[in-house]
C-alpha positions, 0 to 999 in steps of 0.5 A, spaced: 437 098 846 432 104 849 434 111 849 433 116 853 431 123 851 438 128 851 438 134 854 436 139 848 441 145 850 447 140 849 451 143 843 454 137 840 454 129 843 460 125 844 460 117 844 467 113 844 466 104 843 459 102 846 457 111 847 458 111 840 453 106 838 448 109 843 449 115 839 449 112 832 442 110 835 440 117 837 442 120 831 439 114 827 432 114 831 432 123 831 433 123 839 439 127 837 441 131 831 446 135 833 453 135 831 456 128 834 463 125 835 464 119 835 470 115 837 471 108 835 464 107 835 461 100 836 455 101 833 455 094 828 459 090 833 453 087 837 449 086 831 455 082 829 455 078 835 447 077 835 447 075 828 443 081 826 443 084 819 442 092 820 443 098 816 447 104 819 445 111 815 446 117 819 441 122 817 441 128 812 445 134 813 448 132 820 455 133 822 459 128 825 466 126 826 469 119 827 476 118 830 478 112 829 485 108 830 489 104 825 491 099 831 484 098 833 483 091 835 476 091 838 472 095 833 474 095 825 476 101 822 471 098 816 465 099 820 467 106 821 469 108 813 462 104 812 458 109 817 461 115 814 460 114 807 453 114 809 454 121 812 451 127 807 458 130 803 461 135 806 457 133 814 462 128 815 469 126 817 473 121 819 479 122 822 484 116 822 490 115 826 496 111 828 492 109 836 488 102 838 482 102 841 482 107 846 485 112 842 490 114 849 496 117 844 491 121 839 486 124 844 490 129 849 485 135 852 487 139 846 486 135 841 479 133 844 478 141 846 479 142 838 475 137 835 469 140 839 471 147 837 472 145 830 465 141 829 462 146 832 464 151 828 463 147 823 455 146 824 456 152 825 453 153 832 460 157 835 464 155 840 465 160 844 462 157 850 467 151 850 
């Protein structure tokens, strides 16, 4: 999978199934290393389905948010708690909850807005322009 440079002003990287693959990609191979939120992140599903033993850390001292549903039928909730015990204590947060996959009961724009404005605090990089 290659990855192309992210644009370096962005203030936190968002990835939901596949995107959050990619962006455990990113943060794995140091093109991102900013607050993430990953939402029902497929990062493990594919090297599943090709039979590939890979290792997913996340890096040091990086904030990351999982949001992963309960009722998730595509992506295991496992894949999600085994991703987060990686992150370094205090850096990473899973939040599970009662949805599916698509996480269309939990996500509404206020709940995303929140949990954008809470990792960025958090990371300590400010919210006042989201």
């Amino acid at each position: 999978m290659r990855l192309r440079v992210i644009y370096r002003a962005s203030k936190f990287l968002l990835g939901s199934s596949y995107g959050g693959g990619i962006a455990v990609n990113a943060l794995m191979k140091s093109i991102w290393s900013g607050p993430t939120i990953l939402l029902a992140p497929a990062h493990a599903v594919t090297t599943r389905w090709a039979r590939i033993n890979r290792e997913y850390i996340l890096p040091e001292r990086t904030h990351v948010v999982i949001v992963h549903g309960y009722a998730d039928n595509v992506v295991p909730m496992s894949d999600s708690e085994k991703l987060i015990a990686t992150a370094t204590p205090g850096y990473g947060h899973l939040i599970s909850v009662e949805d599916d996959h698509r996480l269309n009961n939990y996500l509404t724009k206020d709940v995303l807005r929140k949990l954008v404005v809470d990792l960025l605090k958090n990371s300590k990089l400010g919210s006042e322009q989201v």
